[in-house]
N, CA, C and O atoms as a Tinker XYZ file with bonds, in Angstrom:
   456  protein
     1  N    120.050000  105.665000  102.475000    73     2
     2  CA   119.134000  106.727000  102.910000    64     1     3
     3  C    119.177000  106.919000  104.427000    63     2     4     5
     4  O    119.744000  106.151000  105.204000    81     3
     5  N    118.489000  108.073000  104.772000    73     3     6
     6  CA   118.634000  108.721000  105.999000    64     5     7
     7  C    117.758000  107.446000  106.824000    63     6     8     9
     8  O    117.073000  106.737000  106.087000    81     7
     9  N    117.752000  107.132000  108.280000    73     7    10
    10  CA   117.139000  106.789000  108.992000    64     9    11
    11  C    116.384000  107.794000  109.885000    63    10    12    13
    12  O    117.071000  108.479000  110.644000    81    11
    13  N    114.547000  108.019000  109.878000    73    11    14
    14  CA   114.063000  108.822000  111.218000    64    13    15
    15  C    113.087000  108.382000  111.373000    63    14    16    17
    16  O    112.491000  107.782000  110.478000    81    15
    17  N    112.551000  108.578000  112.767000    73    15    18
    18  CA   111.680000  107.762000  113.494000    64    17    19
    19  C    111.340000  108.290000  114.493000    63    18    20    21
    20  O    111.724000  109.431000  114.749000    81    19
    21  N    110.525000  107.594000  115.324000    73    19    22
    22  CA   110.115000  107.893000  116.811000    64    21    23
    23  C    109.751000  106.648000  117.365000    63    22    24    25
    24  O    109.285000  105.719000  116.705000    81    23
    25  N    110.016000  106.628000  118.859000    73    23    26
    26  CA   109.984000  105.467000  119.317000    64    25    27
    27  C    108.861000  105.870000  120.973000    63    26    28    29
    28  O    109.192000  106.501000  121.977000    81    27
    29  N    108.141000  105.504000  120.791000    73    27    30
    30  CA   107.305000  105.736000  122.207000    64    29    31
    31  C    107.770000  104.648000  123.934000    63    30    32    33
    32  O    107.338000  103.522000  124.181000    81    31
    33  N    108.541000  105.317000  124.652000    73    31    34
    34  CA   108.958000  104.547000  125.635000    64    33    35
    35  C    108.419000  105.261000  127.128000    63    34    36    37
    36  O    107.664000  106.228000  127.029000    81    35
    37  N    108.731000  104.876000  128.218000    73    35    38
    38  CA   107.834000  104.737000  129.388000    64    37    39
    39  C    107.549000  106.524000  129.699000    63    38    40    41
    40  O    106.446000  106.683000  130.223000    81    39
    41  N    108.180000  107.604000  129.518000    73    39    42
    42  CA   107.844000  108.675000  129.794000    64    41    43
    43  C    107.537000  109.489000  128.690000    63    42    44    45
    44  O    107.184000  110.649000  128.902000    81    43
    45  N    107.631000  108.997000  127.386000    73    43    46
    46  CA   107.285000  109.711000  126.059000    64    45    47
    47  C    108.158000  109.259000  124.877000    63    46    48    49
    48  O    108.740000  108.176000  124.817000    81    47
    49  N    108.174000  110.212000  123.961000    73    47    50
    50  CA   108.291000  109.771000  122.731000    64    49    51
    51  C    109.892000  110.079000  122.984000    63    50    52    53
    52  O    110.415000  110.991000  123.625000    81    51
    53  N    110.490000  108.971000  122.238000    73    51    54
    54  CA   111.945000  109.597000  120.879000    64    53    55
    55  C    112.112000  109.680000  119.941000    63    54    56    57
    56  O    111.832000  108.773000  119.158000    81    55
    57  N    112.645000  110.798000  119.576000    73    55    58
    58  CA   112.456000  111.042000  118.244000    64    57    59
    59  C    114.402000  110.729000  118.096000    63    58    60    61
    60  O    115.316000  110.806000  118.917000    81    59
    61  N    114.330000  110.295000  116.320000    73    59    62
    62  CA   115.596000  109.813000  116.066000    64    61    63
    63  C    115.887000  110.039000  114.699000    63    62    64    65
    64  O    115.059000  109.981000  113.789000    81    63
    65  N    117.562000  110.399000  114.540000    73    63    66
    66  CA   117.452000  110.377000  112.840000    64    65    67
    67  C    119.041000  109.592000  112.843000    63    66    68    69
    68  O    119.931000  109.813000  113.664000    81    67
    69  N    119.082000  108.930000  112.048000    73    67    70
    70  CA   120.607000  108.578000  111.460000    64    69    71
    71  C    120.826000  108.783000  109.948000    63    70    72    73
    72  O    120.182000  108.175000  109.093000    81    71
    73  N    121.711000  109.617000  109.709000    73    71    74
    74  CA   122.066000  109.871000  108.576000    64    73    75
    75  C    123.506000  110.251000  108.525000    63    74    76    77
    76  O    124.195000  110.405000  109.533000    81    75
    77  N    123.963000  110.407000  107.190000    73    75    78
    78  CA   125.679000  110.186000  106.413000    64    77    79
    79  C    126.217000  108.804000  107.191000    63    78    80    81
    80  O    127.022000  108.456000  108.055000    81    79
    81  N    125.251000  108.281000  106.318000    73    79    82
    82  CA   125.648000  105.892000  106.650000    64    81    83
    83  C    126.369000  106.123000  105.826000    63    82    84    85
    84  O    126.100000  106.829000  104.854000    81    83
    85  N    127.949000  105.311000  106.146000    73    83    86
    86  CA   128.953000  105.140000  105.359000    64    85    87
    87  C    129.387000  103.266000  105.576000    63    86    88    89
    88  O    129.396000  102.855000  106.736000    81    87
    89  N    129.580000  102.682000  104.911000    73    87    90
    90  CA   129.841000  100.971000  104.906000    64    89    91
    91  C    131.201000  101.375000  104.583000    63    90    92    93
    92  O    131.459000  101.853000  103.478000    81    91
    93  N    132.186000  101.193000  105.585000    73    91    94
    94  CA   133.495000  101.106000  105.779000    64    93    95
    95  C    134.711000  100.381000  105.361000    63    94    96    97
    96  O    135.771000  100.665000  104.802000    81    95
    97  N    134.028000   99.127000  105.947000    73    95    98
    98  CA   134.622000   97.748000  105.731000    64    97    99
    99  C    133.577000   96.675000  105.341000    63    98   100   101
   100  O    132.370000   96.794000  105.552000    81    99
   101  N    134.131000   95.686000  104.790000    73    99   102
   102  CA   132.997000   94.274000  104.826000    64   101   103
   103  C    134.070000   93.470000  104.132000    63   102   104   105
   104  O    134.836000   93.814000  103.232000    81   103
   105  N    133.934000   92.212000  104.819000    73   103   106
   106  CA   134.684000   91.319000  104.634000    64   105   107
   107  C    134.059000   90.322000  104.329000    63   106   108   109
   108  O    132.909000   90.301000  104.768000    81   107
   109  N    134.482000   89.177000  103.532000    73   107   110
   110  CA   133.468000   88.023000  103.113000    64   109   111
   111  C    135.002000   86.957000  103.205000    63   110   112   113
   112  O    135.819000   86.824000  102.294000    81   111
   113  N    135.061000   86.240000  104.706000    73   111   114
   114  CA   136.162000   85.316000  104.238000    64   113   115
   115  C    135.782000   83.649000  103.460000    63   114   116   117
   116  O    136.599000   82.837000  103.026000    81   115
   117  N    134.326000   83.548000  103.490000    73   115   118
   118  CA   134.332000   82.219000  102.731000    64   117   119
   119  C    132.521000   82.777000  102.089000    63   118   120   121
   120  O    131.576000   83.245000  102.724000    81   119
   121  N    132.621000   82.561000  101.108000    73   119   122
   122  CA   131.329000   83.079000   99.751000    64   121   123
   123  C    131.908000   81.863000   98.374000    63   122   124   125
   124  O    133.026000   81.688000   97.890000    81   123
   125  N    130.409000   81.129000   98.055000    73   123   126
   126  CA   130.438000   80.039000   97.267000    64   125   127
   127  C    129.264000   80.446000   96.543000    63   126   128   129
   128  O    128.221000   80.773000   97.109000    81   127
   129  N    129.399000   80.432000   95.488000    73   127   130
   130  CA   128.313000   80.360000   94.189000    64   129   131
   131  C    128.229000   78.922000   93.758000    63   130   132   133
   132  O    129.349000   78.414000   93.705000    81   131
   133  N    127.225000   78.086000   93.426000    73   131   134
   134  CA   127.057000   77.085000   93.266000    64   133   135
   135  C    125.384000   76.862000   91.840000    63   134   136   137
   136  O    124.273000   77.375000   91.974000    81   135
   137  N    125.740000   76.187000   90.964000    73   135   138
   138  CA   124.533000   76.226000   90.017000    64   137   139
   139  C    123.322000   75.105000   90.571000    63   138   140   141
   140  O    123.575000   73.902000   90.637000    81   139
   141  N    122.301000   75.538000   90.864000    73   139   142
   142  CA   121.221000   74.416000   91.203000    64   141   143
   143  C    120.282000   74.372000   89.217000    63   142   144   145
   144  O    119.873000   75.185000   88.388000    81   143
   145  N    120.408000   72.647000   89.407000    73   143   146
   146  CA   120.167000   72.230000   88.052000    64   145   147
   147  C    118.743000   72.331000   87.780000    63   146   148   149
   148  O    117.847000   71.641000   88.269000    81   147
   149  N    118.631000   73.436000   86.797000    73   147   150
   150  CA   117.341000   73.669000   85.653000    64   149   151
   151  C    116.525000   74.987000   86.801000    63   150   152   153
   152  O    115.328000   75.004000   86.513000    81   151
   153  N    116.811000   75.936000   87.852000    73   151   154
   154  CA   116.485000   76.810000   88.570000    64   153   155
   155  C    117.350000   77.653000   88.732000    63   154   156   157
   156  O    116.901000   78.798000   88.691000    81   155
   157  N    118.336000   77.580000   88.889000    73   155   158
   158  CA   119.273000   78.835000   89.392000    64   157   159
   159  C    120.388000   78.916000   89.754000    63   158   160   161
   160  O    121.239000   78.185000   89.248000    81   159
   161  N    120.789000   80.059000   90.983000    73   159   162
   162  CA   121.735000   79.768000   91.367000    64   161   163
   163  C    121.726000   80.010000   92.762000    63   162   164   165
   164  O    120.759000   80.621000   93.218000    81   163
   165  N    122.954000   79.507000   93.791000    73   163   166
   166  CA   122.745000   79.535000   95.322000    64   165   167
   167  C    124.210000   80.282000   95.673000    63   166   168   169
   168  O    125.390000   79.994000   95.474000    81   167
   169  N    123.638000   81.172000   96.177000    73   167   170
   170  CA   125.011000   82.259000   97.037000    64   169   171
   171  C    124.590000   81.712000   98.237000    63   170   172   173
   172  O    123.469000   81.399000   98.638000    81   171
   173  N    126.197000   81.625000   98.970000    73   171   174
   174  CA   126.788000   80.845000  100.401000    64   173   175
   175  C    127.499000   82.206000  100.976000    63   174   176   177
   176  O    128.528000   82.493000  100.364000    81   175
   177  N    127.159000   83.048000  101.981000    73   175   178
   178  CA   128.338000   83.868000  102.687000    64   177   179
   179  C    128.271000   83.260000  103.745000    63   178   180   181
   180  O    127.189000   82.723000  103.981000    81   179
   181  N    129.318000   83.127000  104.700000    73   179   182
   182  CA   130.206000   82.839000  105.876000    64   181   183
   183  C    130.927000   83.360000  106.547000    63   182   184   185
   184  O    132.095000   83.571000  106.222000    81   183
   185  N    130.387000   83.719000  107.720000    73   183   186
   186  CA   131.318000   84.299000  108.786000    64   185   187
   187  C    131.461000   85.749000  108.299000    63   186   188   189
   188  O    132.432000   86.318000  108.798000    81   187
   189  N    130.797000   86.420000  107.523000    73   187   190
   190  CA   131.022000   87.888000  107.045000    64   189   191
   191  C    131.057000   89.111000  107.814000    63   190   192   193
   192  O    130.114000   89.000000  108.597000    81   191
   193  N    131.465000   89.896000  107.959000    73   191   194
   194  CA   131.473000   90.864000  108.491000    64   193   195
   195  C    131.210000   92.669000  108.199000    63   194   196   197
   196  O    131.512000   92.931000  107.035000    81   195
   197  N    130.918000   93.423000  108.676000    73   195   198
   198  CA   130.233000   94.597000  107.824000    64   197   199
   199  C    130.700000   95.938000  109.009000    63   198   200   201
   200  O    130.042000   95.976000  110.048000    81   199
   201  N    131.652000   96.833000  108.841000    73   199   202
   202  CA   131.430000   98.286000  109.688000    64   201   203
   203  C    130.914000   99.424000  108.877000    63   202   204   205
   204  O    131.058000   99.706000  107.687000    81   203
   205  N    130.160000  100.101000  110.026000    73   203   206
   206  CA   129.261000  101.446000  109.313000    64   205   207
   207  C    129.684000  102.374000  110.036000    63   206   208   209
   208  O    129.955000  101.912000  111.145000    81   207
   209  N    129.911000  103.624000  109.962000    73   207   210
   210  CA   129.530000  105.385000  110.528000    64   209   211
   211  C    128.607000  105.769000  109.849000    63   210   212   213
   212  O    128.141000  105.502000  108.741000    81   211
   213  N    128.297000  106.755000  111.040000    73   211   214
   214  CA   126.909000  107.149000  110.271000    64   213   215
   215  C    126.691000  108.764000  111.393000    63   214   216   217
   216  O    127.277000  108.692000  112.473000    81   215
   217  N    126.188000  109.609000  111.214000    73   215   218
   218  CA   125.722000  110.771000  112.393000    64   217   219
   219  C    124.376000  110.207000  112.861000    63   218   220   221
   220  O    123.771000  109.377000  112.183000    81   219
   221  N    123.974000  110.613000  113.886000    73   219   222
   222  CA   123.111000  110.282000  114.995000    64   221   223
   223  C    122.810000  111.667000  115.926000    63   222   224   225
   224  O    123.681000  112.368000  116.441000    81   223
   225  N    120.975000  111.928000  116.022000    73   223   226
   226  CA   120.563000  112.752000  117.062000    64   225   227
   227  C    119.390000  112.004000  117.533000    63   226   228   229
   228  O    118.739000  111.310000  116.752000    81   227
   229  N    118.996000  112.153000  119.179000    73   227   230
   230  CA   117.952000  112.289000  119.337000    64   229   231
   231  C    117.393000  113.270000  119.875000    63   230   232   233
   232  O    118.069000  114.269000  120.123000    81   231
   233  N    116.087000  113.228000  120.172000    73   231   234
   234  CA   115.493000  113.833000  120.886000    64   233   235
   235  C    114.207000  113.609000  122.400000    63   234   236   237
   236  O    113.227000  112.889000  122.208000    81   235
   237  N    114.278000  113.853000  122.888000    73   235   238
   238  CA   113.395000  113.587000  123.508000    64   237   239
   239  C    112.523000  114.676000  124.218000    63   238   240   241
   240  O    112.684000  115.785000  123.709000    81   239
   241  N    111.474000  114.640000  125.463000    73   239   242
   242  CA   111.301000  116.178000  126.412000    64   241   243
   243  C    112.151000  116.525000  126.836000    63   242   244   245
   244  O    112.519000  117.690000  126.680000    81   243
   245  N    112.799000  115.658000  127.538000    73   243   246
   246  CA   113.705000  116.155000  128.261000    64   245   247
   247  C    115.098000  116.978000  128.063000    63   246   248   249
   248  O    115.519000  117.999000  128.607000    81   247
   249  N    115.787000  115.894000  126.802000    73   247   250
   250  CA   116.758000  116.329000  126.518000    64   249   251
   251  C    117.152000  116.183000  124.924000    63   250   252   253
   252  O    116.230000  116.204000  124.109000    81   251
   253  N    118.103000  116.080000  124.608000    73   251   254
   254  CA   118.313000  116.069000  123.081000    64   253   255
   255  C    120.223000  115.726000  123.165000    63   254   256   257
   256  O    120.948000  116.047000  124.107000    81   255
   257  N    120.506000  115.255000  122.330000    73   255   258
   258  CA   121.946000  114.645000  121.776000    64   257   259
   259  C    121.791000  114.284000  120.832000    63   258   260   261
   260  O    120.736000  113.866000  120.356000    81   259
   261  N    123.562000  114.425000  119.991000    73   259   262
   262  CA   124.115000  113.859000  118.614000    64   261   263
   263  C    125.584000  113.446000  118.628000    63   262   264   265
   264  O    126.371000  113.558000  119.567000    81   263
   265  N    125.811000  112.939000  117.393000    73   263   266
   266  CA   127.036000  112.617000  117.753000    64   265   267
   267  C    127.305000  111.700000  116.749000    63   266   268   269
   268  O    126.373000  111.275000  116.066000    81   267
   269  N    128.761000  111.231000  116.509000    73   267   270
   270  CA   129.116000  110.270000  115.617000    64   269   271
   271  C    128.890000  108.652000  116.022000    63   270   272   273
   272  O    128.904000  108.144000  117.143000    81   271
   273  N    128.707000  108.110000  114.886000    73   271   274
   274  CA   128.443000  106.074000  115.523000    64   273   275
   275  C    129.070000  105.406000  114.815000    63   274   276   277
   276  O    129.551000  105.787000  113.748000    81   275
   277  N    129.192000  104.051000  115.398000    73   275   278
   278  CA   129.971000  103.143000  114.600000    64   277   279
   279  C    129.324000  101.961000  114.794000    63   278   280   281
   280  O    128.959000  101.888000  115.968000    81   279
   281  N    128.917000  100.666000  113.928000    73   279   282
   282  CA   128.321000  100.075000  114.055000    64   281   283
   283  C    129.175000   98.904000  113.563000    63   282   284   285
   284  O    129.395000   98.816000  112.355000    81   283
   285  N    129.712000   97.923000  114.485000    73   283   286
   286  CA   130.332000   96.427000  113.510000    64   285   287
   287  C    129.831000   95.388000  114.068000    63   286   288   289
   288  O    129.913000   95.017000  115.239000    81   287
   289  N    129.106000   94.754000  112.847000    73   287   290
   290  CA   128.134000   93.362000  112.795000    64   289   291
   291  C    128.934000   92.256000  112.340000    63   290   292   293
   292  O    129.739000   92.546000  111.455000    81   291
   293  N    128.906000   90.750000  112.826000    73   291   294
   294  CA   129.807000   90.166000  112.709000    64   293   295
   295  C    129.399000   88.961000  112.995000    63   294   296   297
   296  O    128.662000   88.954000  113.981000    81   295
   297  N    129.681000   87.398000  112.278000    73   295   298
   298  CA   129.454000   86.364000  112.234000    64   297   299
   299  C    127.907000   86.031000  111.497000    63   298   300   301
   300  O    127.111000   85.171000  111.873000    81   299
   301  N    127.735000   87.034000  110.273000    73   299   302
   302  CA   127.024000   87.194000  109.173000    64   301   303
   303  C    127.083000   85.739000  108.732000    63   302   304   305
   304  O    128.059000   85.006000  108.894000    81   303
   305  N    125.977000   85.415000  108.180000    73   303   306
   306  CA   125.981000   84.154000  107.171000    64   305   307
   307  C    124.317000   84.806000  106.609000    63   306   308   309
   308  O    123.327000   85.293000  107.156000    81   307
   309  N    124.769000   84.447000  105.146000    73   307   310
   310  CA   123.898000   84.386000  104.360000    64   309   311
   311  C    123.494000   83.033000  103.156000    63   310   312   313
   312  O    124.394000   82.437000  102.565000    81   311
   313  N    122.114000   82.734000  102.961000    73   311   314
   314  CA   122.427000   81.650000  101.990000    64   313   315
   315  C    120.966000   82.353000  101.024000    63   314   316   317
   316  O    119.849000   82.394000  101.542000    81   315
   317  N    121.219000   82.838000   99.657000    73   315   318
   318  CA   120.082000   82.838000   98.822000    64   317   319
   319  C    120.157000   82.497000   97.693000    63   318   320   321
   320  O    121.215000   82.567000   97.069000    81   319
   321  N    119.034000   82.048000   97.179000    73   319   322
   322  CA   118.443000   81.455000   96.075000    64   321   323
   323  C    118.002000   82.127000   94.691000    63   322   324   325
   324  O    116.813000   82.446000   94.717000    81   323
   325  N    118.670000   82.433000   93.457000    73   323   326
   326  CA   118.735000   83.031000   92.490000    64   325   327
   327  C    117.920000   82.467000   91.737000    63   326   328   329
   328  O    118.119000   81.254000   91.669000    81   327
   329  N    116.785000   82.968000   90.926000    73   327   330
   330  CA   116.004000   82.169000   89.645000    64   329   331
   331  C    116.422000   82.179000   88.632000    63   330   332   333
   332  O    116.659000   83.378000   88.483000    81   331
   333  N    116.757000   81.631000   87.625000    73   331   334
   334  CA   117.066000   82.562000   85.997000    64   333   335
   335  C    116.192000   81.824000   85.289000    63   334   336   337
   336  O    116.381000   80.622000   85.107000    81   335
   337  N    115.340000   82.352000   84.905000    73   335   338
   338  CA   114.691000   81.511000   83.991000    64   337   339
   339  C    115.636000   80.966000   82.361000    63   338   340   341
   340  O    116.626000   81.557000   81.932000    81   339
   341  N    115.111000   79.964000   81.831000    73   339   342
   342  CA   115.474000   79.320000   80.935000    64   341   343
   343  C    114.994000   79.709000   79.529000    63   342   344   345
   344  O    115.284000   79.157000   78.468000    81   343
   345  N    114.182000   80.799000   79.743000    73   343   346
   346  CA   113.948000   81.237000   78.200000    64   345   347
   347  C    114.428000   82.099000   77.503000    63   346   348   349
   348  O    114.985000   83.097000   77.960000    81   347
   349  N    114.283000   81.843000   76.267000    73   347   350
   350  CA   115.171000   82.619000   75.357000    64   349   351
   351  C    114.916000   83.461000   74.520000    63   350   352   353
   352  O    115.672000   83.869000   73.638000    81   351
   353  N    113.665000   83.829000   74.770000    73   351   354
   354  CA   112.505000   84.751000   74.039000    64   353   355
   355  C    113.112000   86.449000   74.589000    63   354   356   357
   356  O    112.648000   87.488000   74.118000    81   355
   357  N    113.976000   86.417000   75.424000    73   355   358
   358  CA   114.294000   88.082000   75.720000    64   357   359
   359  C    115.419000   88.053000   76.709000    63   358   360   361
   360  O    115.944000   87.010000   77.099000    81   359
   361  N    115.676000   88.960000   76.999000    73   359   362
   362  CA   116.931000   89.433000   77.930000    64   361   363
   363  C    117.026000   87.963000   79.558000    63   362   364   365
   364  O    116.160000   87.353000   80.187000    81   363
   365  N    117.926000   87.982000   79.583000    73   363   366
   366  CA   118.147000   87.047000   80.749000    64   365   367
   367  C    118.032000   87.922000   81.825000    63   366   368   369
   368  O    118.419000   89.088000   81.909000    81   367
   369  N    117.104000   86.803000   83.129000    73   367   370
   370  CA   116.393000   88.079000   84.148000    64   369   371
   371  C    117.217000   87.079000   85.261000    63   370   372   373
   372  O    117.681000   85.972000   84.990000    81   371
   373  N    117.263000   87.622000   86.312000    73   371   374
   374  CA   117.344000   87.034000   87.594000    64   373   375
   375  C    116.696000   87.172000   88.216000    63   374   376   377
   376  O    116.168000   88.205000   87.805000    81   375
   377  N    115.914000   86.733000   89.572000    73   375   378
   378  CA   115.363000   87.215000   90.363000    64   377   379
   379  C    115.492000   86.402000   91.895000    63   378   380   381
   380  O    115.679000   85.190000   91.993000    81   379
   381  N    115.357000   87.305000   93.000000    73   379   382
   382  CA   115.681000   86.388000   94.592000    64   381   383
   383  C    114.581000   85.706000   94.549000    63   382   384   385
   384  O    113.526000   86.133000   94.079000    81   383
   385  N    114.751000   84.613000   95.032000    73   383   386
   386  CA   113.581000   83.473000   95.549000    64   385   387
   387  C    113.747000   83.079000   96.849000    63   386   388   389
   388  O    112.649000   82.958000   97.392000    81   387
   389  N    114.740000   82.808000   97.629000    73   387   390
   390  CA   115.091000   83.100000   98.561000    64   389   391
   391  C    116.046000   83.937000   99.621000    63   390   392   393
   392  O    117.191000   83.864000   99.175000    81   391
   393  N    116.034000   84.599000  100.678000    73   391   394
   394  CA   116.854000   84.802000  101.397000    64   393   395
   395  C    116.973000   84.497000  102.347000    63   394   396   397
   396  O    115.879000   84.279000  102.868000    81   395
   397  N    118.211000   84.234000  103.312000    73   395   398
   398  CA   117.629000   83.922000  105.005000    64   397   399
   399  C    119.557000   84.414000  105.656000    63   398   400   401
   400  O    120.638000   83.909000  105.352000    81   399
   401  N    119.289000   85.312000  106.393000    73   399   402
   402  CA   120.598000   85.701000  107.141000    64   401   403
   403  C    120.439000   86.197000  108.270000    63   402   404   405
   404  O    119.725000   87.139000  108.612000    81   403
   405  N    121.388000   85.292000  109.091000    73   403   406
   406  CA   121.717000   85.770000  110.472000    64   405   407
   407  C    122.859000   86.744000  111.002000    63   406   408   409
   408  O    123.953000   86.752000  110.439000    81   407
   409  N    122.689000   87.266000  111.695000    73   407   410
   410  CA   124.571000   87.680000  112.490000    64   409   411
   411  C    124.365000   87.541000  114.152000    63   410   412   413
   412  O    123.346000   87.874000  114.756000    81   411
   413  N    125.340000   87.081000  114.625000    73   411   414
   414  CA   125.820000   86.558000  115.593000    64   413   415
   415  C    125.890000   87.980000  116.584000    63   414   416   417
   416  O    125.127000   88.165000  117.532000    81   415
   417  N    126.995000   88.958000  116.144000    73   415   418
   418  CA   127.305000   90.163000  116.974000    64   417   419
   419  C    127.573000   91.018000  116.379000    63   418   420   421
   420  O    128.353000   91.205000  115.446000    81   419
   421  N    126.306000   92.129000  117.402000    73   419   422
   422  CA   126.345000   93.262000  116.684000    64   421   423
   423  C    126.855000   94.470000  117.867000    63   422   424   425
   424  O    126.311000   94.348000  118.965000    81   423
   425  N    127.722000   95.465000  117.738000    73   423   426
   426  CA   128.524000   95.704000  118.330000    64   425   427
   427  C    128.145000   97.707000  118.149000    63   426   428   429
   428  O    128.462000   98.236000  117.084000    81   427
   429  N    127.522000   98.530000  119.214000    73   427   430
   430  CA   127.431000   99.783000  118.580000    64   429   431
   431  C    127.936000  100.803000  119.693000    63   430   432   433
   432  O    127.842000  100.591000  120.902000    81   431
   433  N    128.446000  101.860000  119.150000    73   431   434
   434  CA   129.562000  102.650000  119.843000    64   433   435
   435  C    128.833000  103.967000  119.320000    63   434   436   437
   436  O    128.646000  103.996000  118.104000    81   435
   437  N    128.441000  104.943000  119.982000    73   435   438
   438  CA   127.931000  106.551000  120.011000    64   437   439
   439  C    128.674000  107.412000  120.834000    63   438   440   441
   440  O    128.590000  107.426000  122.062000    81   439
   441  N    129.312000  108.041000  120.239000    73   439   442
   442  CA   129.665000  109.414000  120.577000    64   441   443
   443  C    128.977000  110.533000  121.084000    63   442   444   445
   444  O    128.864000  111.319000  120.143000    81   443
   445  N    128.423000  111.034000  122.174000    73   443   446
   446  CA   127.727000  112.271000  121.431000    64   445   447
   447  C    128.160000  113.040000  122.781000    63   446   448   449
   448  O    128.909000  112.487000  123.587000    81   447
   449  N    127.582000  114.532000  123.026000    73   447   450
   450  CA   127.946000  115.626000  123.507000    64   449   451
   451  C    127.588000  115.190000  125.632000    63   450   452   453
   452  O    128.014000  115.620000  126.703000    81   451
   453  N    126.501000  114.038000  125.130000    73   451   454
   454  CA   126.163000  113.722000  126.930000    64   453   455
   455  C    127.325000  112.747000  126.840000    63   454   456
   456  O    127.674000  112.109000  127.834000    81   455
């Protein structure tokens, strides 16, 4: 979905939209699934990586710009925690119990007409 907003900074507001997000690339060079006994399961990503485009305007009083972006995030790690319950009374469910992810560097490049 589209990103818009406004951001209030020292002489007034910005207004902002990002939209047509496209996920380019993503790389996962080390991802481990592992069964934790009688709870679930545990996803491991490492070192992952993710590029986006996307269009971009703002606005402000003063002035206004748009333009194309590129966004690459990098040294991703993720580790979460899957539930499945053990019963057998209906459809097998999953659900997150945990998540926790960092990235290291995030890297963003705008194009626009200024």
């Amino acid at each position: 979905p589209d990103l818009t907003g406004h951001e209030k900074f020292g002489l007034g507001n910005v207004k902002y939209n990002i939209s047509r997000i496209h996920v380019t690339a993503v790389e996962l060079p080390s991802a481990s699934i592992s069964l934790l006994p009688a709870s679930g399961i545990k996803l491991v990503i490492g070192n992952a990586s993710l590029a986006i485009d996307m269009d971009w305007n703002i606005r402000t009083w003063i002035f206004k710009d748009s333009g194309r972006g590129t966004v690459h995030i990098s040294k991703v790690f993720v580790t979460a925690i899957f539930s499945t319950p053990l019963d057998n009374t209906g459809p097998t469910s999953i659900s997150l119990t945990s998540c926790r992810t960092t990235s290291g560097d995030i890297d963003i490049k705008l194009n626009g007409k200024s």
